[in-house]
VOTOR-992140 format. One record per residue (C-alpha): residue in three letters; x, y, z. Coordinates in steps of 0.1 Angstrom, whole numbers, padded with zeros to 4 digits, always signed. Example, Ala and Ser with C-alpha at 12.3 -4.5 7.8 and 13.67 -1.06 7.14 Angstrom:
BEGIN
ala+0123-0045+0078/ser+0137-0011+0071/
END
This chain:
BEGIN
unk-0223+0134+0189/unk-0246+0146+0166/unk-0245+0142+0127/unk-0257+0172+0103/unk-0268+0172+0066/unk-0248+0200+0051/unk-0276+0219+0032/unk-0271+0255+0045/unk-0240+0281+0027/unk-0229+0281+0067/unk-0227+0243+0067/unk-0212+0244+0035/unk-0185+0269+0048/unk-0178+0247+0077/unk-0173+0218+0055/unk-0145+0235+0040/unk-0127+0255+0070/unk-0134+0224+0094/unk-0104+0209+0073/unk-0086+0237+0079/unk-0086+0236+0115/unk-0079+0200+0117/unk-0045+0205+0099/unk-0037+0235+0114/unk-0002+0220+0126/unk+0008+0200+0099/unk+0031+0210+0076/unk+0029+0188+0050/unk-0008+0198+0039/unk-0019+0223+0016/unk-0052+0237+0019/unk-0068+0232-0014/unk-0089+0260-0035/unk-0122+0263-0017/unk-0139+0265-0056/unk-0125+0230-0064/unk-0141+0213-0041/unk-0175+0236-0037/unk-0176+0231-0072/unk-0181+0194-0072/unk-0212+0197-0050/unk-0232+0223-0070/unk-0253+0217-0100/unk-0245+0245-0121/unk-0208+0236-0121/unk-0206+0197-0123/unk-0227+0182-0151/unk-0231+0144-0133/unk-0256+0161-0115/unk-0279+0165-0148/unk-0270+0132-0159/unk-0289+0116-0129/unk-0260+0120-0100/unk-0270+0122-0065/unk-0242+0136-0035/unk-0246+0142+0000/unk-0225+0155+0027/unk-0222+0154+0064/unk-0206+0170+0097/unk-0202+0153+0128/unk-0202+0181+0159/unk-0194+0169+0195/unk-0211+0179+0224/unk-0200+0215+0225/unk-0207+0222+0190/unk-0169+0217+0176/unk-0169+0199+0139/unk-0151+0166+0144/unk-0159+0148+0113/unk-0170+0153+0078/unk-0180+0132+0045/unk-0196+0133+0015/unk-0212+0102-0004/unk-0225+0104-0042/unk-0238+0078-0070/unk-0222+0080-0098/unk-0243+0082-0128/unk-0218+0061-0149/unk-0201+0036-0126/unk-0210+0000-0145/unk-0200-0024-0116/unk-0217-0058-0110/unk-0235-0046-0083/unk-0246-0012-0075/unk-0220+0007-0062/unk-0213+0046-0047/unk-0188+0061-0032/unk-0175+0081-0005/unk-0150+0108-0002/unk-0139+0140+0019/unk-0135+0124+0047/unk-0120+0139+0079/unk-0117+0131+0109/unk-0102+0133+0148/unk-0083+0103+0157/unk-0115+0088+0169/unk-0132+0054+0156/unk-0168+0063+0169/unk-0165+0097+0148/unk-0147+0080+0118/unk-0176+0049+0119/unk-0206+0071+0124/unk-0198+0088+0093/unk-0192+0053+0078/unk-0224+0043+0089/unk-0244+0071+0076/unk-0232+0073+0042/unk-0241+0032+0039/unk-0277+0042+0051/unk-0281+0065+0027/unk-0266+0047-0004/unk-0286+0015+0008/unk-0318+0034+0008/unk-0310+0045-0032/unk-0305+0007-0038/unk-0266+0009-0038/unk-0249-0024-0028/unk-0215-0014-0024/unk-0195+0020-0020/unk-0156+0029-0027/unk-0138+0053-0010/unk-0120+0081-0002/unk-0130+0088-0040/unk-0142+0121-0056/unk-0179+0129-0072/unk-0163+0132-0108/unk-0129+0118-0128/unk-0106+0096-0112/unk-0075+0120-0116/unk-0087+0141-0087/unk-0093+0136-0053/unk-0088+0102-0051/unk-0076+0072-0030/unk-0060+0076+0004/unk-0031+0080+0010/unk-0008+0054+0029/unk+0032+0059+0022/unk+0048+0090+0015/unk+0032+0116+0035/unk+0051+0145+0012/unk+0030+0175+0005/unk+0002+0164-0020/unk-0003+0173-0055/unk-0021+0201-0071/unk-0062+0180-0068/unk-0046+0149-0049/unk-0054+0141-0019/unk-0034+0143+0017/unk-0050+0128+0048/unk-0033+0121+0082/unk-0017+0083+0086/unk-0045+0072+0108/unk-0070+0069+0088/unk-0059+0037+0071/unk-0070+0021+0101/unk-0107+0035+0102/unk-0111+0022+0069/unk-0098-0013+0073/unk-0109-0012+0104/unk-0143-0007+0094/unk-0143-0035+0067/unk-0132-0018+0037/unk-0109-0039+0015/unk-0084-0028-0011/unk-0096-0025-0047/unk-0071-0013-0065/unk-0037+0007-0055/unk-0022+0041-0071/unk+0010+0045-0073/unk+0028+0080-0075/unk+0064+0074-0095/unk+0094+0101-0093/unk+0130+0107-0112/unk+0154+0136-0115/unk+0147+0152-0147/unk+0183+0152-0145/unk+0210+0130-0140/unk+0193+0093-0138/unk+0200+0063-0161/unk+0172+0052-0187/unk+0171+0006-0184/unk+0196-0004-0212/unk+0168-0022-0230/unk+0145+0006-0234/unk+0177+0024-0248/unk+0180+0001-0273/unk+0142-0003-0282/unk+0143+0038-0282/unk+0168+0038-0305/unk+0155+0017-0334/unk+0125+0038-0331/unk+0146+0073-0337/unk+0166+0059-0362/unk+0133+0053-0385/unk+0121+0084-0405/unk+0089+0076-0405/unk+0089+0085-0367/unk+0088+0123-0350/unk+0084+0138-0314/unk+0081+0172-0309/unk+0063+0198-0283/unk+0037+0220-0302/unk+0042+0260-0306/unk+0017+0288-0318/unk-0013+0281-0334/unk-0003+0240-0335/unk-0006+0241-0300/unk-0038+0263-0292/unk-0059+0245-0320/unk-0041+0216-0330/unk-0033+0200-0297/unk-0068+0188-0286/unk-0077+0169-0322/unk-0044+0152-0313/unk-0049+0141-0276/unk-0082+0130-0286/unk-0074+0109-0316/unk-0047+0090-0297/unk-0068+0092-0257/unk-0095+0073-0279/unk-0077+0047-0291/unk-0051+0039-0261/unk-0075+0051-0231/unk-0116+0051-0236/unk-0120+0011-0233/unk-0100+0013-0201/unk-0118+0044-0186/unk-0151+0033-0198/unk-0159+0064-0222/unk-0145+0081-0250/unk-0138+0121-0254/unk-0149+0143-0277/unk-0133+0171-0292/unk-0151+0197-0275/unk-0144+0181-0242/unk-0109+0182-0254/unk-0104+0218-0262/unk-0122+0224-0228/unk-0099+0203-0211/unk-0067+0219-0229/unk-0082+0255-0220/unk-0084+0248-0183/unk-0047+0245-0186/unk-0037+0272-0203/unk-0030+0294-0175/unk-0006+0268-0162/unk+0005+0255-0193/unk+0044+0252-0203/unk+0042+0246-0236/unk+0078+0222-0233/unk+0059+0200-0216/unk+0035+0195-0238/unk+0050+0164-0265/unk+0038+0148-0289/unk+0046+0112-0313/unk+0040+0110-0349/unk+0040+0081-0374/unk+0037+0095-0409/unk+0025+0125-0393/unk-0008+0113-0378/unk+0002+0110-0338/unk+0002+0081-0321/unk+0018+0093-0287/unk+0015+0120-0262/unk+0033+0129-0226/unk+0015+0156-0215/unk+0027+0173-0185/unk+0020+0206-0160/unk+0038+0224-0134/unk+0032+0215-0101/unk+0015+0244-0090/unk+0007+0234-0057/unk+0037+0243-0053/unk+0022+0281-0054/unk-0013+0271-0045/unk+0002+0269-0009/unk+0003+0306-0006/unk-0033+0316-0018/unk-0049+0298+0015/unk-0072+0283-0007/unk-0087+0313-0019/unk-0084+0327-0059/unk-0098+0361-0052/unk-0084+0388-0062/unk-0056+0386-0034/unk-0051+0350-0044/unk-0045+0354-0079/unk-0020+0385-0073/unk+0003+0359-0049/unk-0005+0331-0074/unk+0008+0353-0104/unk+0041+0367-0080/unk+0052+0330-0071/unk+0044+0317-0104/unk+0066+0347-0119/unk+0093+0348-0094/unk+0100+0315-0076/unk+0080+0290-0102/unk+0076+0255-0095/unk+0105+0231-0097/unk+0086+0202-0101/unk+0066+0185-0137/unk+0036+0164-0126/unk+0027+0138-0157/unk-0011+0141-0161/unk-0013+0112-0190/unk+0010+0091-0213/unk-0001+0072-0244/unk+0004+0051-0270/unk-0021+0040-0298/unk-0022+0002-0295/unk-0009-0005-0327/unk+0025+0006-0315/unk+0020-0003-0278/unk+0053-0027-0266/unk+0069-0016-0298/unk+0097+0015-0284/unk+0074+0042-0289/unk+0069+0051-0253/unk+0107+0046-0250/unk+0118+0065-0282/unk+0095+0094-0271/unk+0110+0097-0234/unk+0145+0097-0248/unk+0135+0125-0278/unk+0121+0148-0248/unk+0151+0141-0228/unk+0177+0150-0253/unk+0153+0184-0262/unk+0148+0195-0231/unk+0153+0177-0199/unk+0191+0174-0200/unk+0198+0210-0204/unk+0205+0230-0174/unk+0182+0255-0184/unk+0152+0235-0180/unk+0140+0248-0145/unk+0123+0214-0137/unk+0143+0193-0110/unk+0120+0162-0102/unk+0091+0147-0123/unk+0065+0128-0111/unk+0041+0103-0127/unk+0012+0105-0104/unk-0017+0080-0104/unk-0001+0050-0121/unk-0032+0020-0110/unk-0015-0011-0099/unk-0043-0031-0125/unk-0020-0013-0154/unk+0011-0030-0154/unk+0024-0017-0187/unk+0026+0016-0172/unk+0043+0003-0142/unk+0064-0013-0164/unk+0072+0024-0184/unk+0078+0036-0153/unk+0102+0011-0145/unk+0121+0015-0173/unk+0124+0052-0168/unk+0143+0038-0137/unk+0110+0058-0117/unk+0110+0050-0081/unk+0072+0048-0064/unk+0070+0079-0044/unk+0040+0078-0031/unk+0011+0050-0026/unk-0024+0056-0021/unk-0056+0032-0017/unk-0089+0028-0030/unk-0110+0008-0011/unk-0141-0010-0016/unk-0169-0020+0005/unk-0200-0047+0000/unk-0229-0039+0022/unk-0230-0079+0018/unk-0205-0091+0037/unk-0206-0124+0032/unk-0205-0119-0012/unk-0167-0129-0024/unk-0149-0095-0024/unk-0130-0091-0061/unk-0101-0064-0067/unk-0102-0043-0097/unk-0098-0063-0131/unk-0060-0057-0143/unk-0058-0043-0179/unk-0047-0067-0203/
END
């Protein structure tokens, strides 16, 4: 076997289509865009590279020049662990240990030689949301930016030495149809009956310039301790622009007190849904399919990005009183084209939103794993710190 740096635009392509090949026969998978992921590994388009982020990315190649294996490994520029630590992600494979452990092994080299102690993995070189964990129960087609892998590979892993750090659980109801738990009713309830309260989706101008001051103001206060950073407003209005040509405004929804907000459930399609048919490619073919499935069989399925409550109203019905306001507006009408919903990356160190989830009477869907490993092996290994 030999081992390849990808630094070539061939290489780079083979990355990519190496994937494709590998999954040829399985249903299940969806190619993702070829942009997403290029886009992680080039400088122009993701910023951690400016901020002192280093990546890397390797092919594995048999004997008669096949691809067999691929990774990429990166140092974060703002993980804060206690020691060192990079990850690794992208990883694909044949079912062969020797392939799986040579890629292993090179991607430890090289983190070891830029002083890293430790490196998680399958993770992605930017935001947790995509591209991360691997996934271990409920081998369903993946989400739009989650990641799908074949069963196997939980073994190479563990196998190898890496040990759990933290799991991520995917949660599913019927939009439809589906009993809410008889105490988050009642909590709801005393919530909707106070004045003082509102929940509503944004429209027009509320939504386009409106909607970002609000995620951010409540994001900062529920979310940036947790995630380690906080947002600002233009990374907001970014972030709510990426979405627009996805976005259904309905699932969009907002909580006020007094009229400053203090919730949000913000939600998307499931486009991967019509992602499938674009072959990973948004040229102008791509988009034409993309805009005829999205027009004429659109998805079925709502994927909950985030959900928050400001602390000072965290445990207090809020979270309940909003679910059950978007339900009666929306979900229980037989209008409302969306069948299923699913709350995707739910961390098992978060048990308040496991417990939200719970309520909703969610089942988990879905599991994947993030795994750590100390290039120490004989250091205590420690699991990701549950938020209190």
């Amino acid at each position: 076997m030999d081992i390849l740096e990808v630094n070539s635009p061939a290489l780079e392509k083979e990355f990519l289509e190496m994937a494709v090949r590998l999954y040829k026969n399985e249903e299940n998978w969806i190619r993702p865009l070829d942009k997403d992921i290029q886009g992680l590994f080039e400088p122009e388009t993701n910023k951690l590279f400016k901020q002192g982020g280093k990546a890397k990315r390797w092919l594995v190649k048999d004997q008669k020049g096949n691809t067999i294996g691929r990774i990429a490994t990166f140092i974060h520029p703002k993980w804060k662990e206690k020691q060192p630590t990079g990850g690794v992600g992208f990883f694909e494979a044949i079912n062969d240990s020797k392939v799986a452990f040579l890629l292993f092994d090179t991607a430890k080299s090289w983190l070891e030689k830029q002083g890293i102690e430790a490196m998680d993995g399958p993770v992605n070189f930017g935001e947790r949301d995509k591209w991360w964990g691997l996934l271990v129960q409920g081998f369903s087609p993946p989400n739009y930016n989650m990641p799908w892998n074949f069963p196997y590979y939980q073994k190479f892993f563990e196998d190898y030495g890496f040990q759990v750090y933290f799991k991520q659980y995917t949660y599913m109801r019927p939009v439809q149809g589906g009993n809410f738990d008889a105490k988050m009713v009642e909590r709801a309830n005393k919530v909707l009956a106070d004045p003082d309260f509102s929940f509503r989706h944004l429209t027009g101008k509320e939504l386009s310039e409106k909607a970002p001051e609000y995620f951010m103001e409540v994001y900062n206060k529920a979310w940036a301790k947790h995630m380690g950073k906080s947002l600002t407003l233009r990374e907001t209005q970014l972030m709510f622009a990426k979405l627009k040509p996805i976005r259904d405004p309905r699932l969009v929804y907002f909580g006020f007190y007094k009229g400053v907000p203090v919730s949000f459930f913000i939600n998307i399609p499931e486009i991967n849904q019509i992602f499938k048919y674009v072959d990973g490619k948004l040229d102008l073919m791509g988009k034409l399919k993309f805009l005829w499935y999205k027009t004429f069989f659109p998805p079925n399925k709502m994927l909950g990005l985030v959900f928050g409550v400001i602390p000072e109203f965290q445990g207090k019905g809020v979270e309940s009183a909003m679910i059950m306001a978007y339900n009666e507006t929306f979900a229980r009408h037989d209008s409302f084209p969306y069948k299923t919903i699913e709350m995707n990356w739910i961390g098992d160190f978060n048990p308040k939103m496991m417990r939200v989830c719970e309520q909703l009477n969610a089942k988990i869907y879905k599991t994947h794993h993030t795994y750590r490993y100390l290039f120490d092996r004989s250091l205590p290994f420690e699991r990701h710190k549950i938020f209190e």
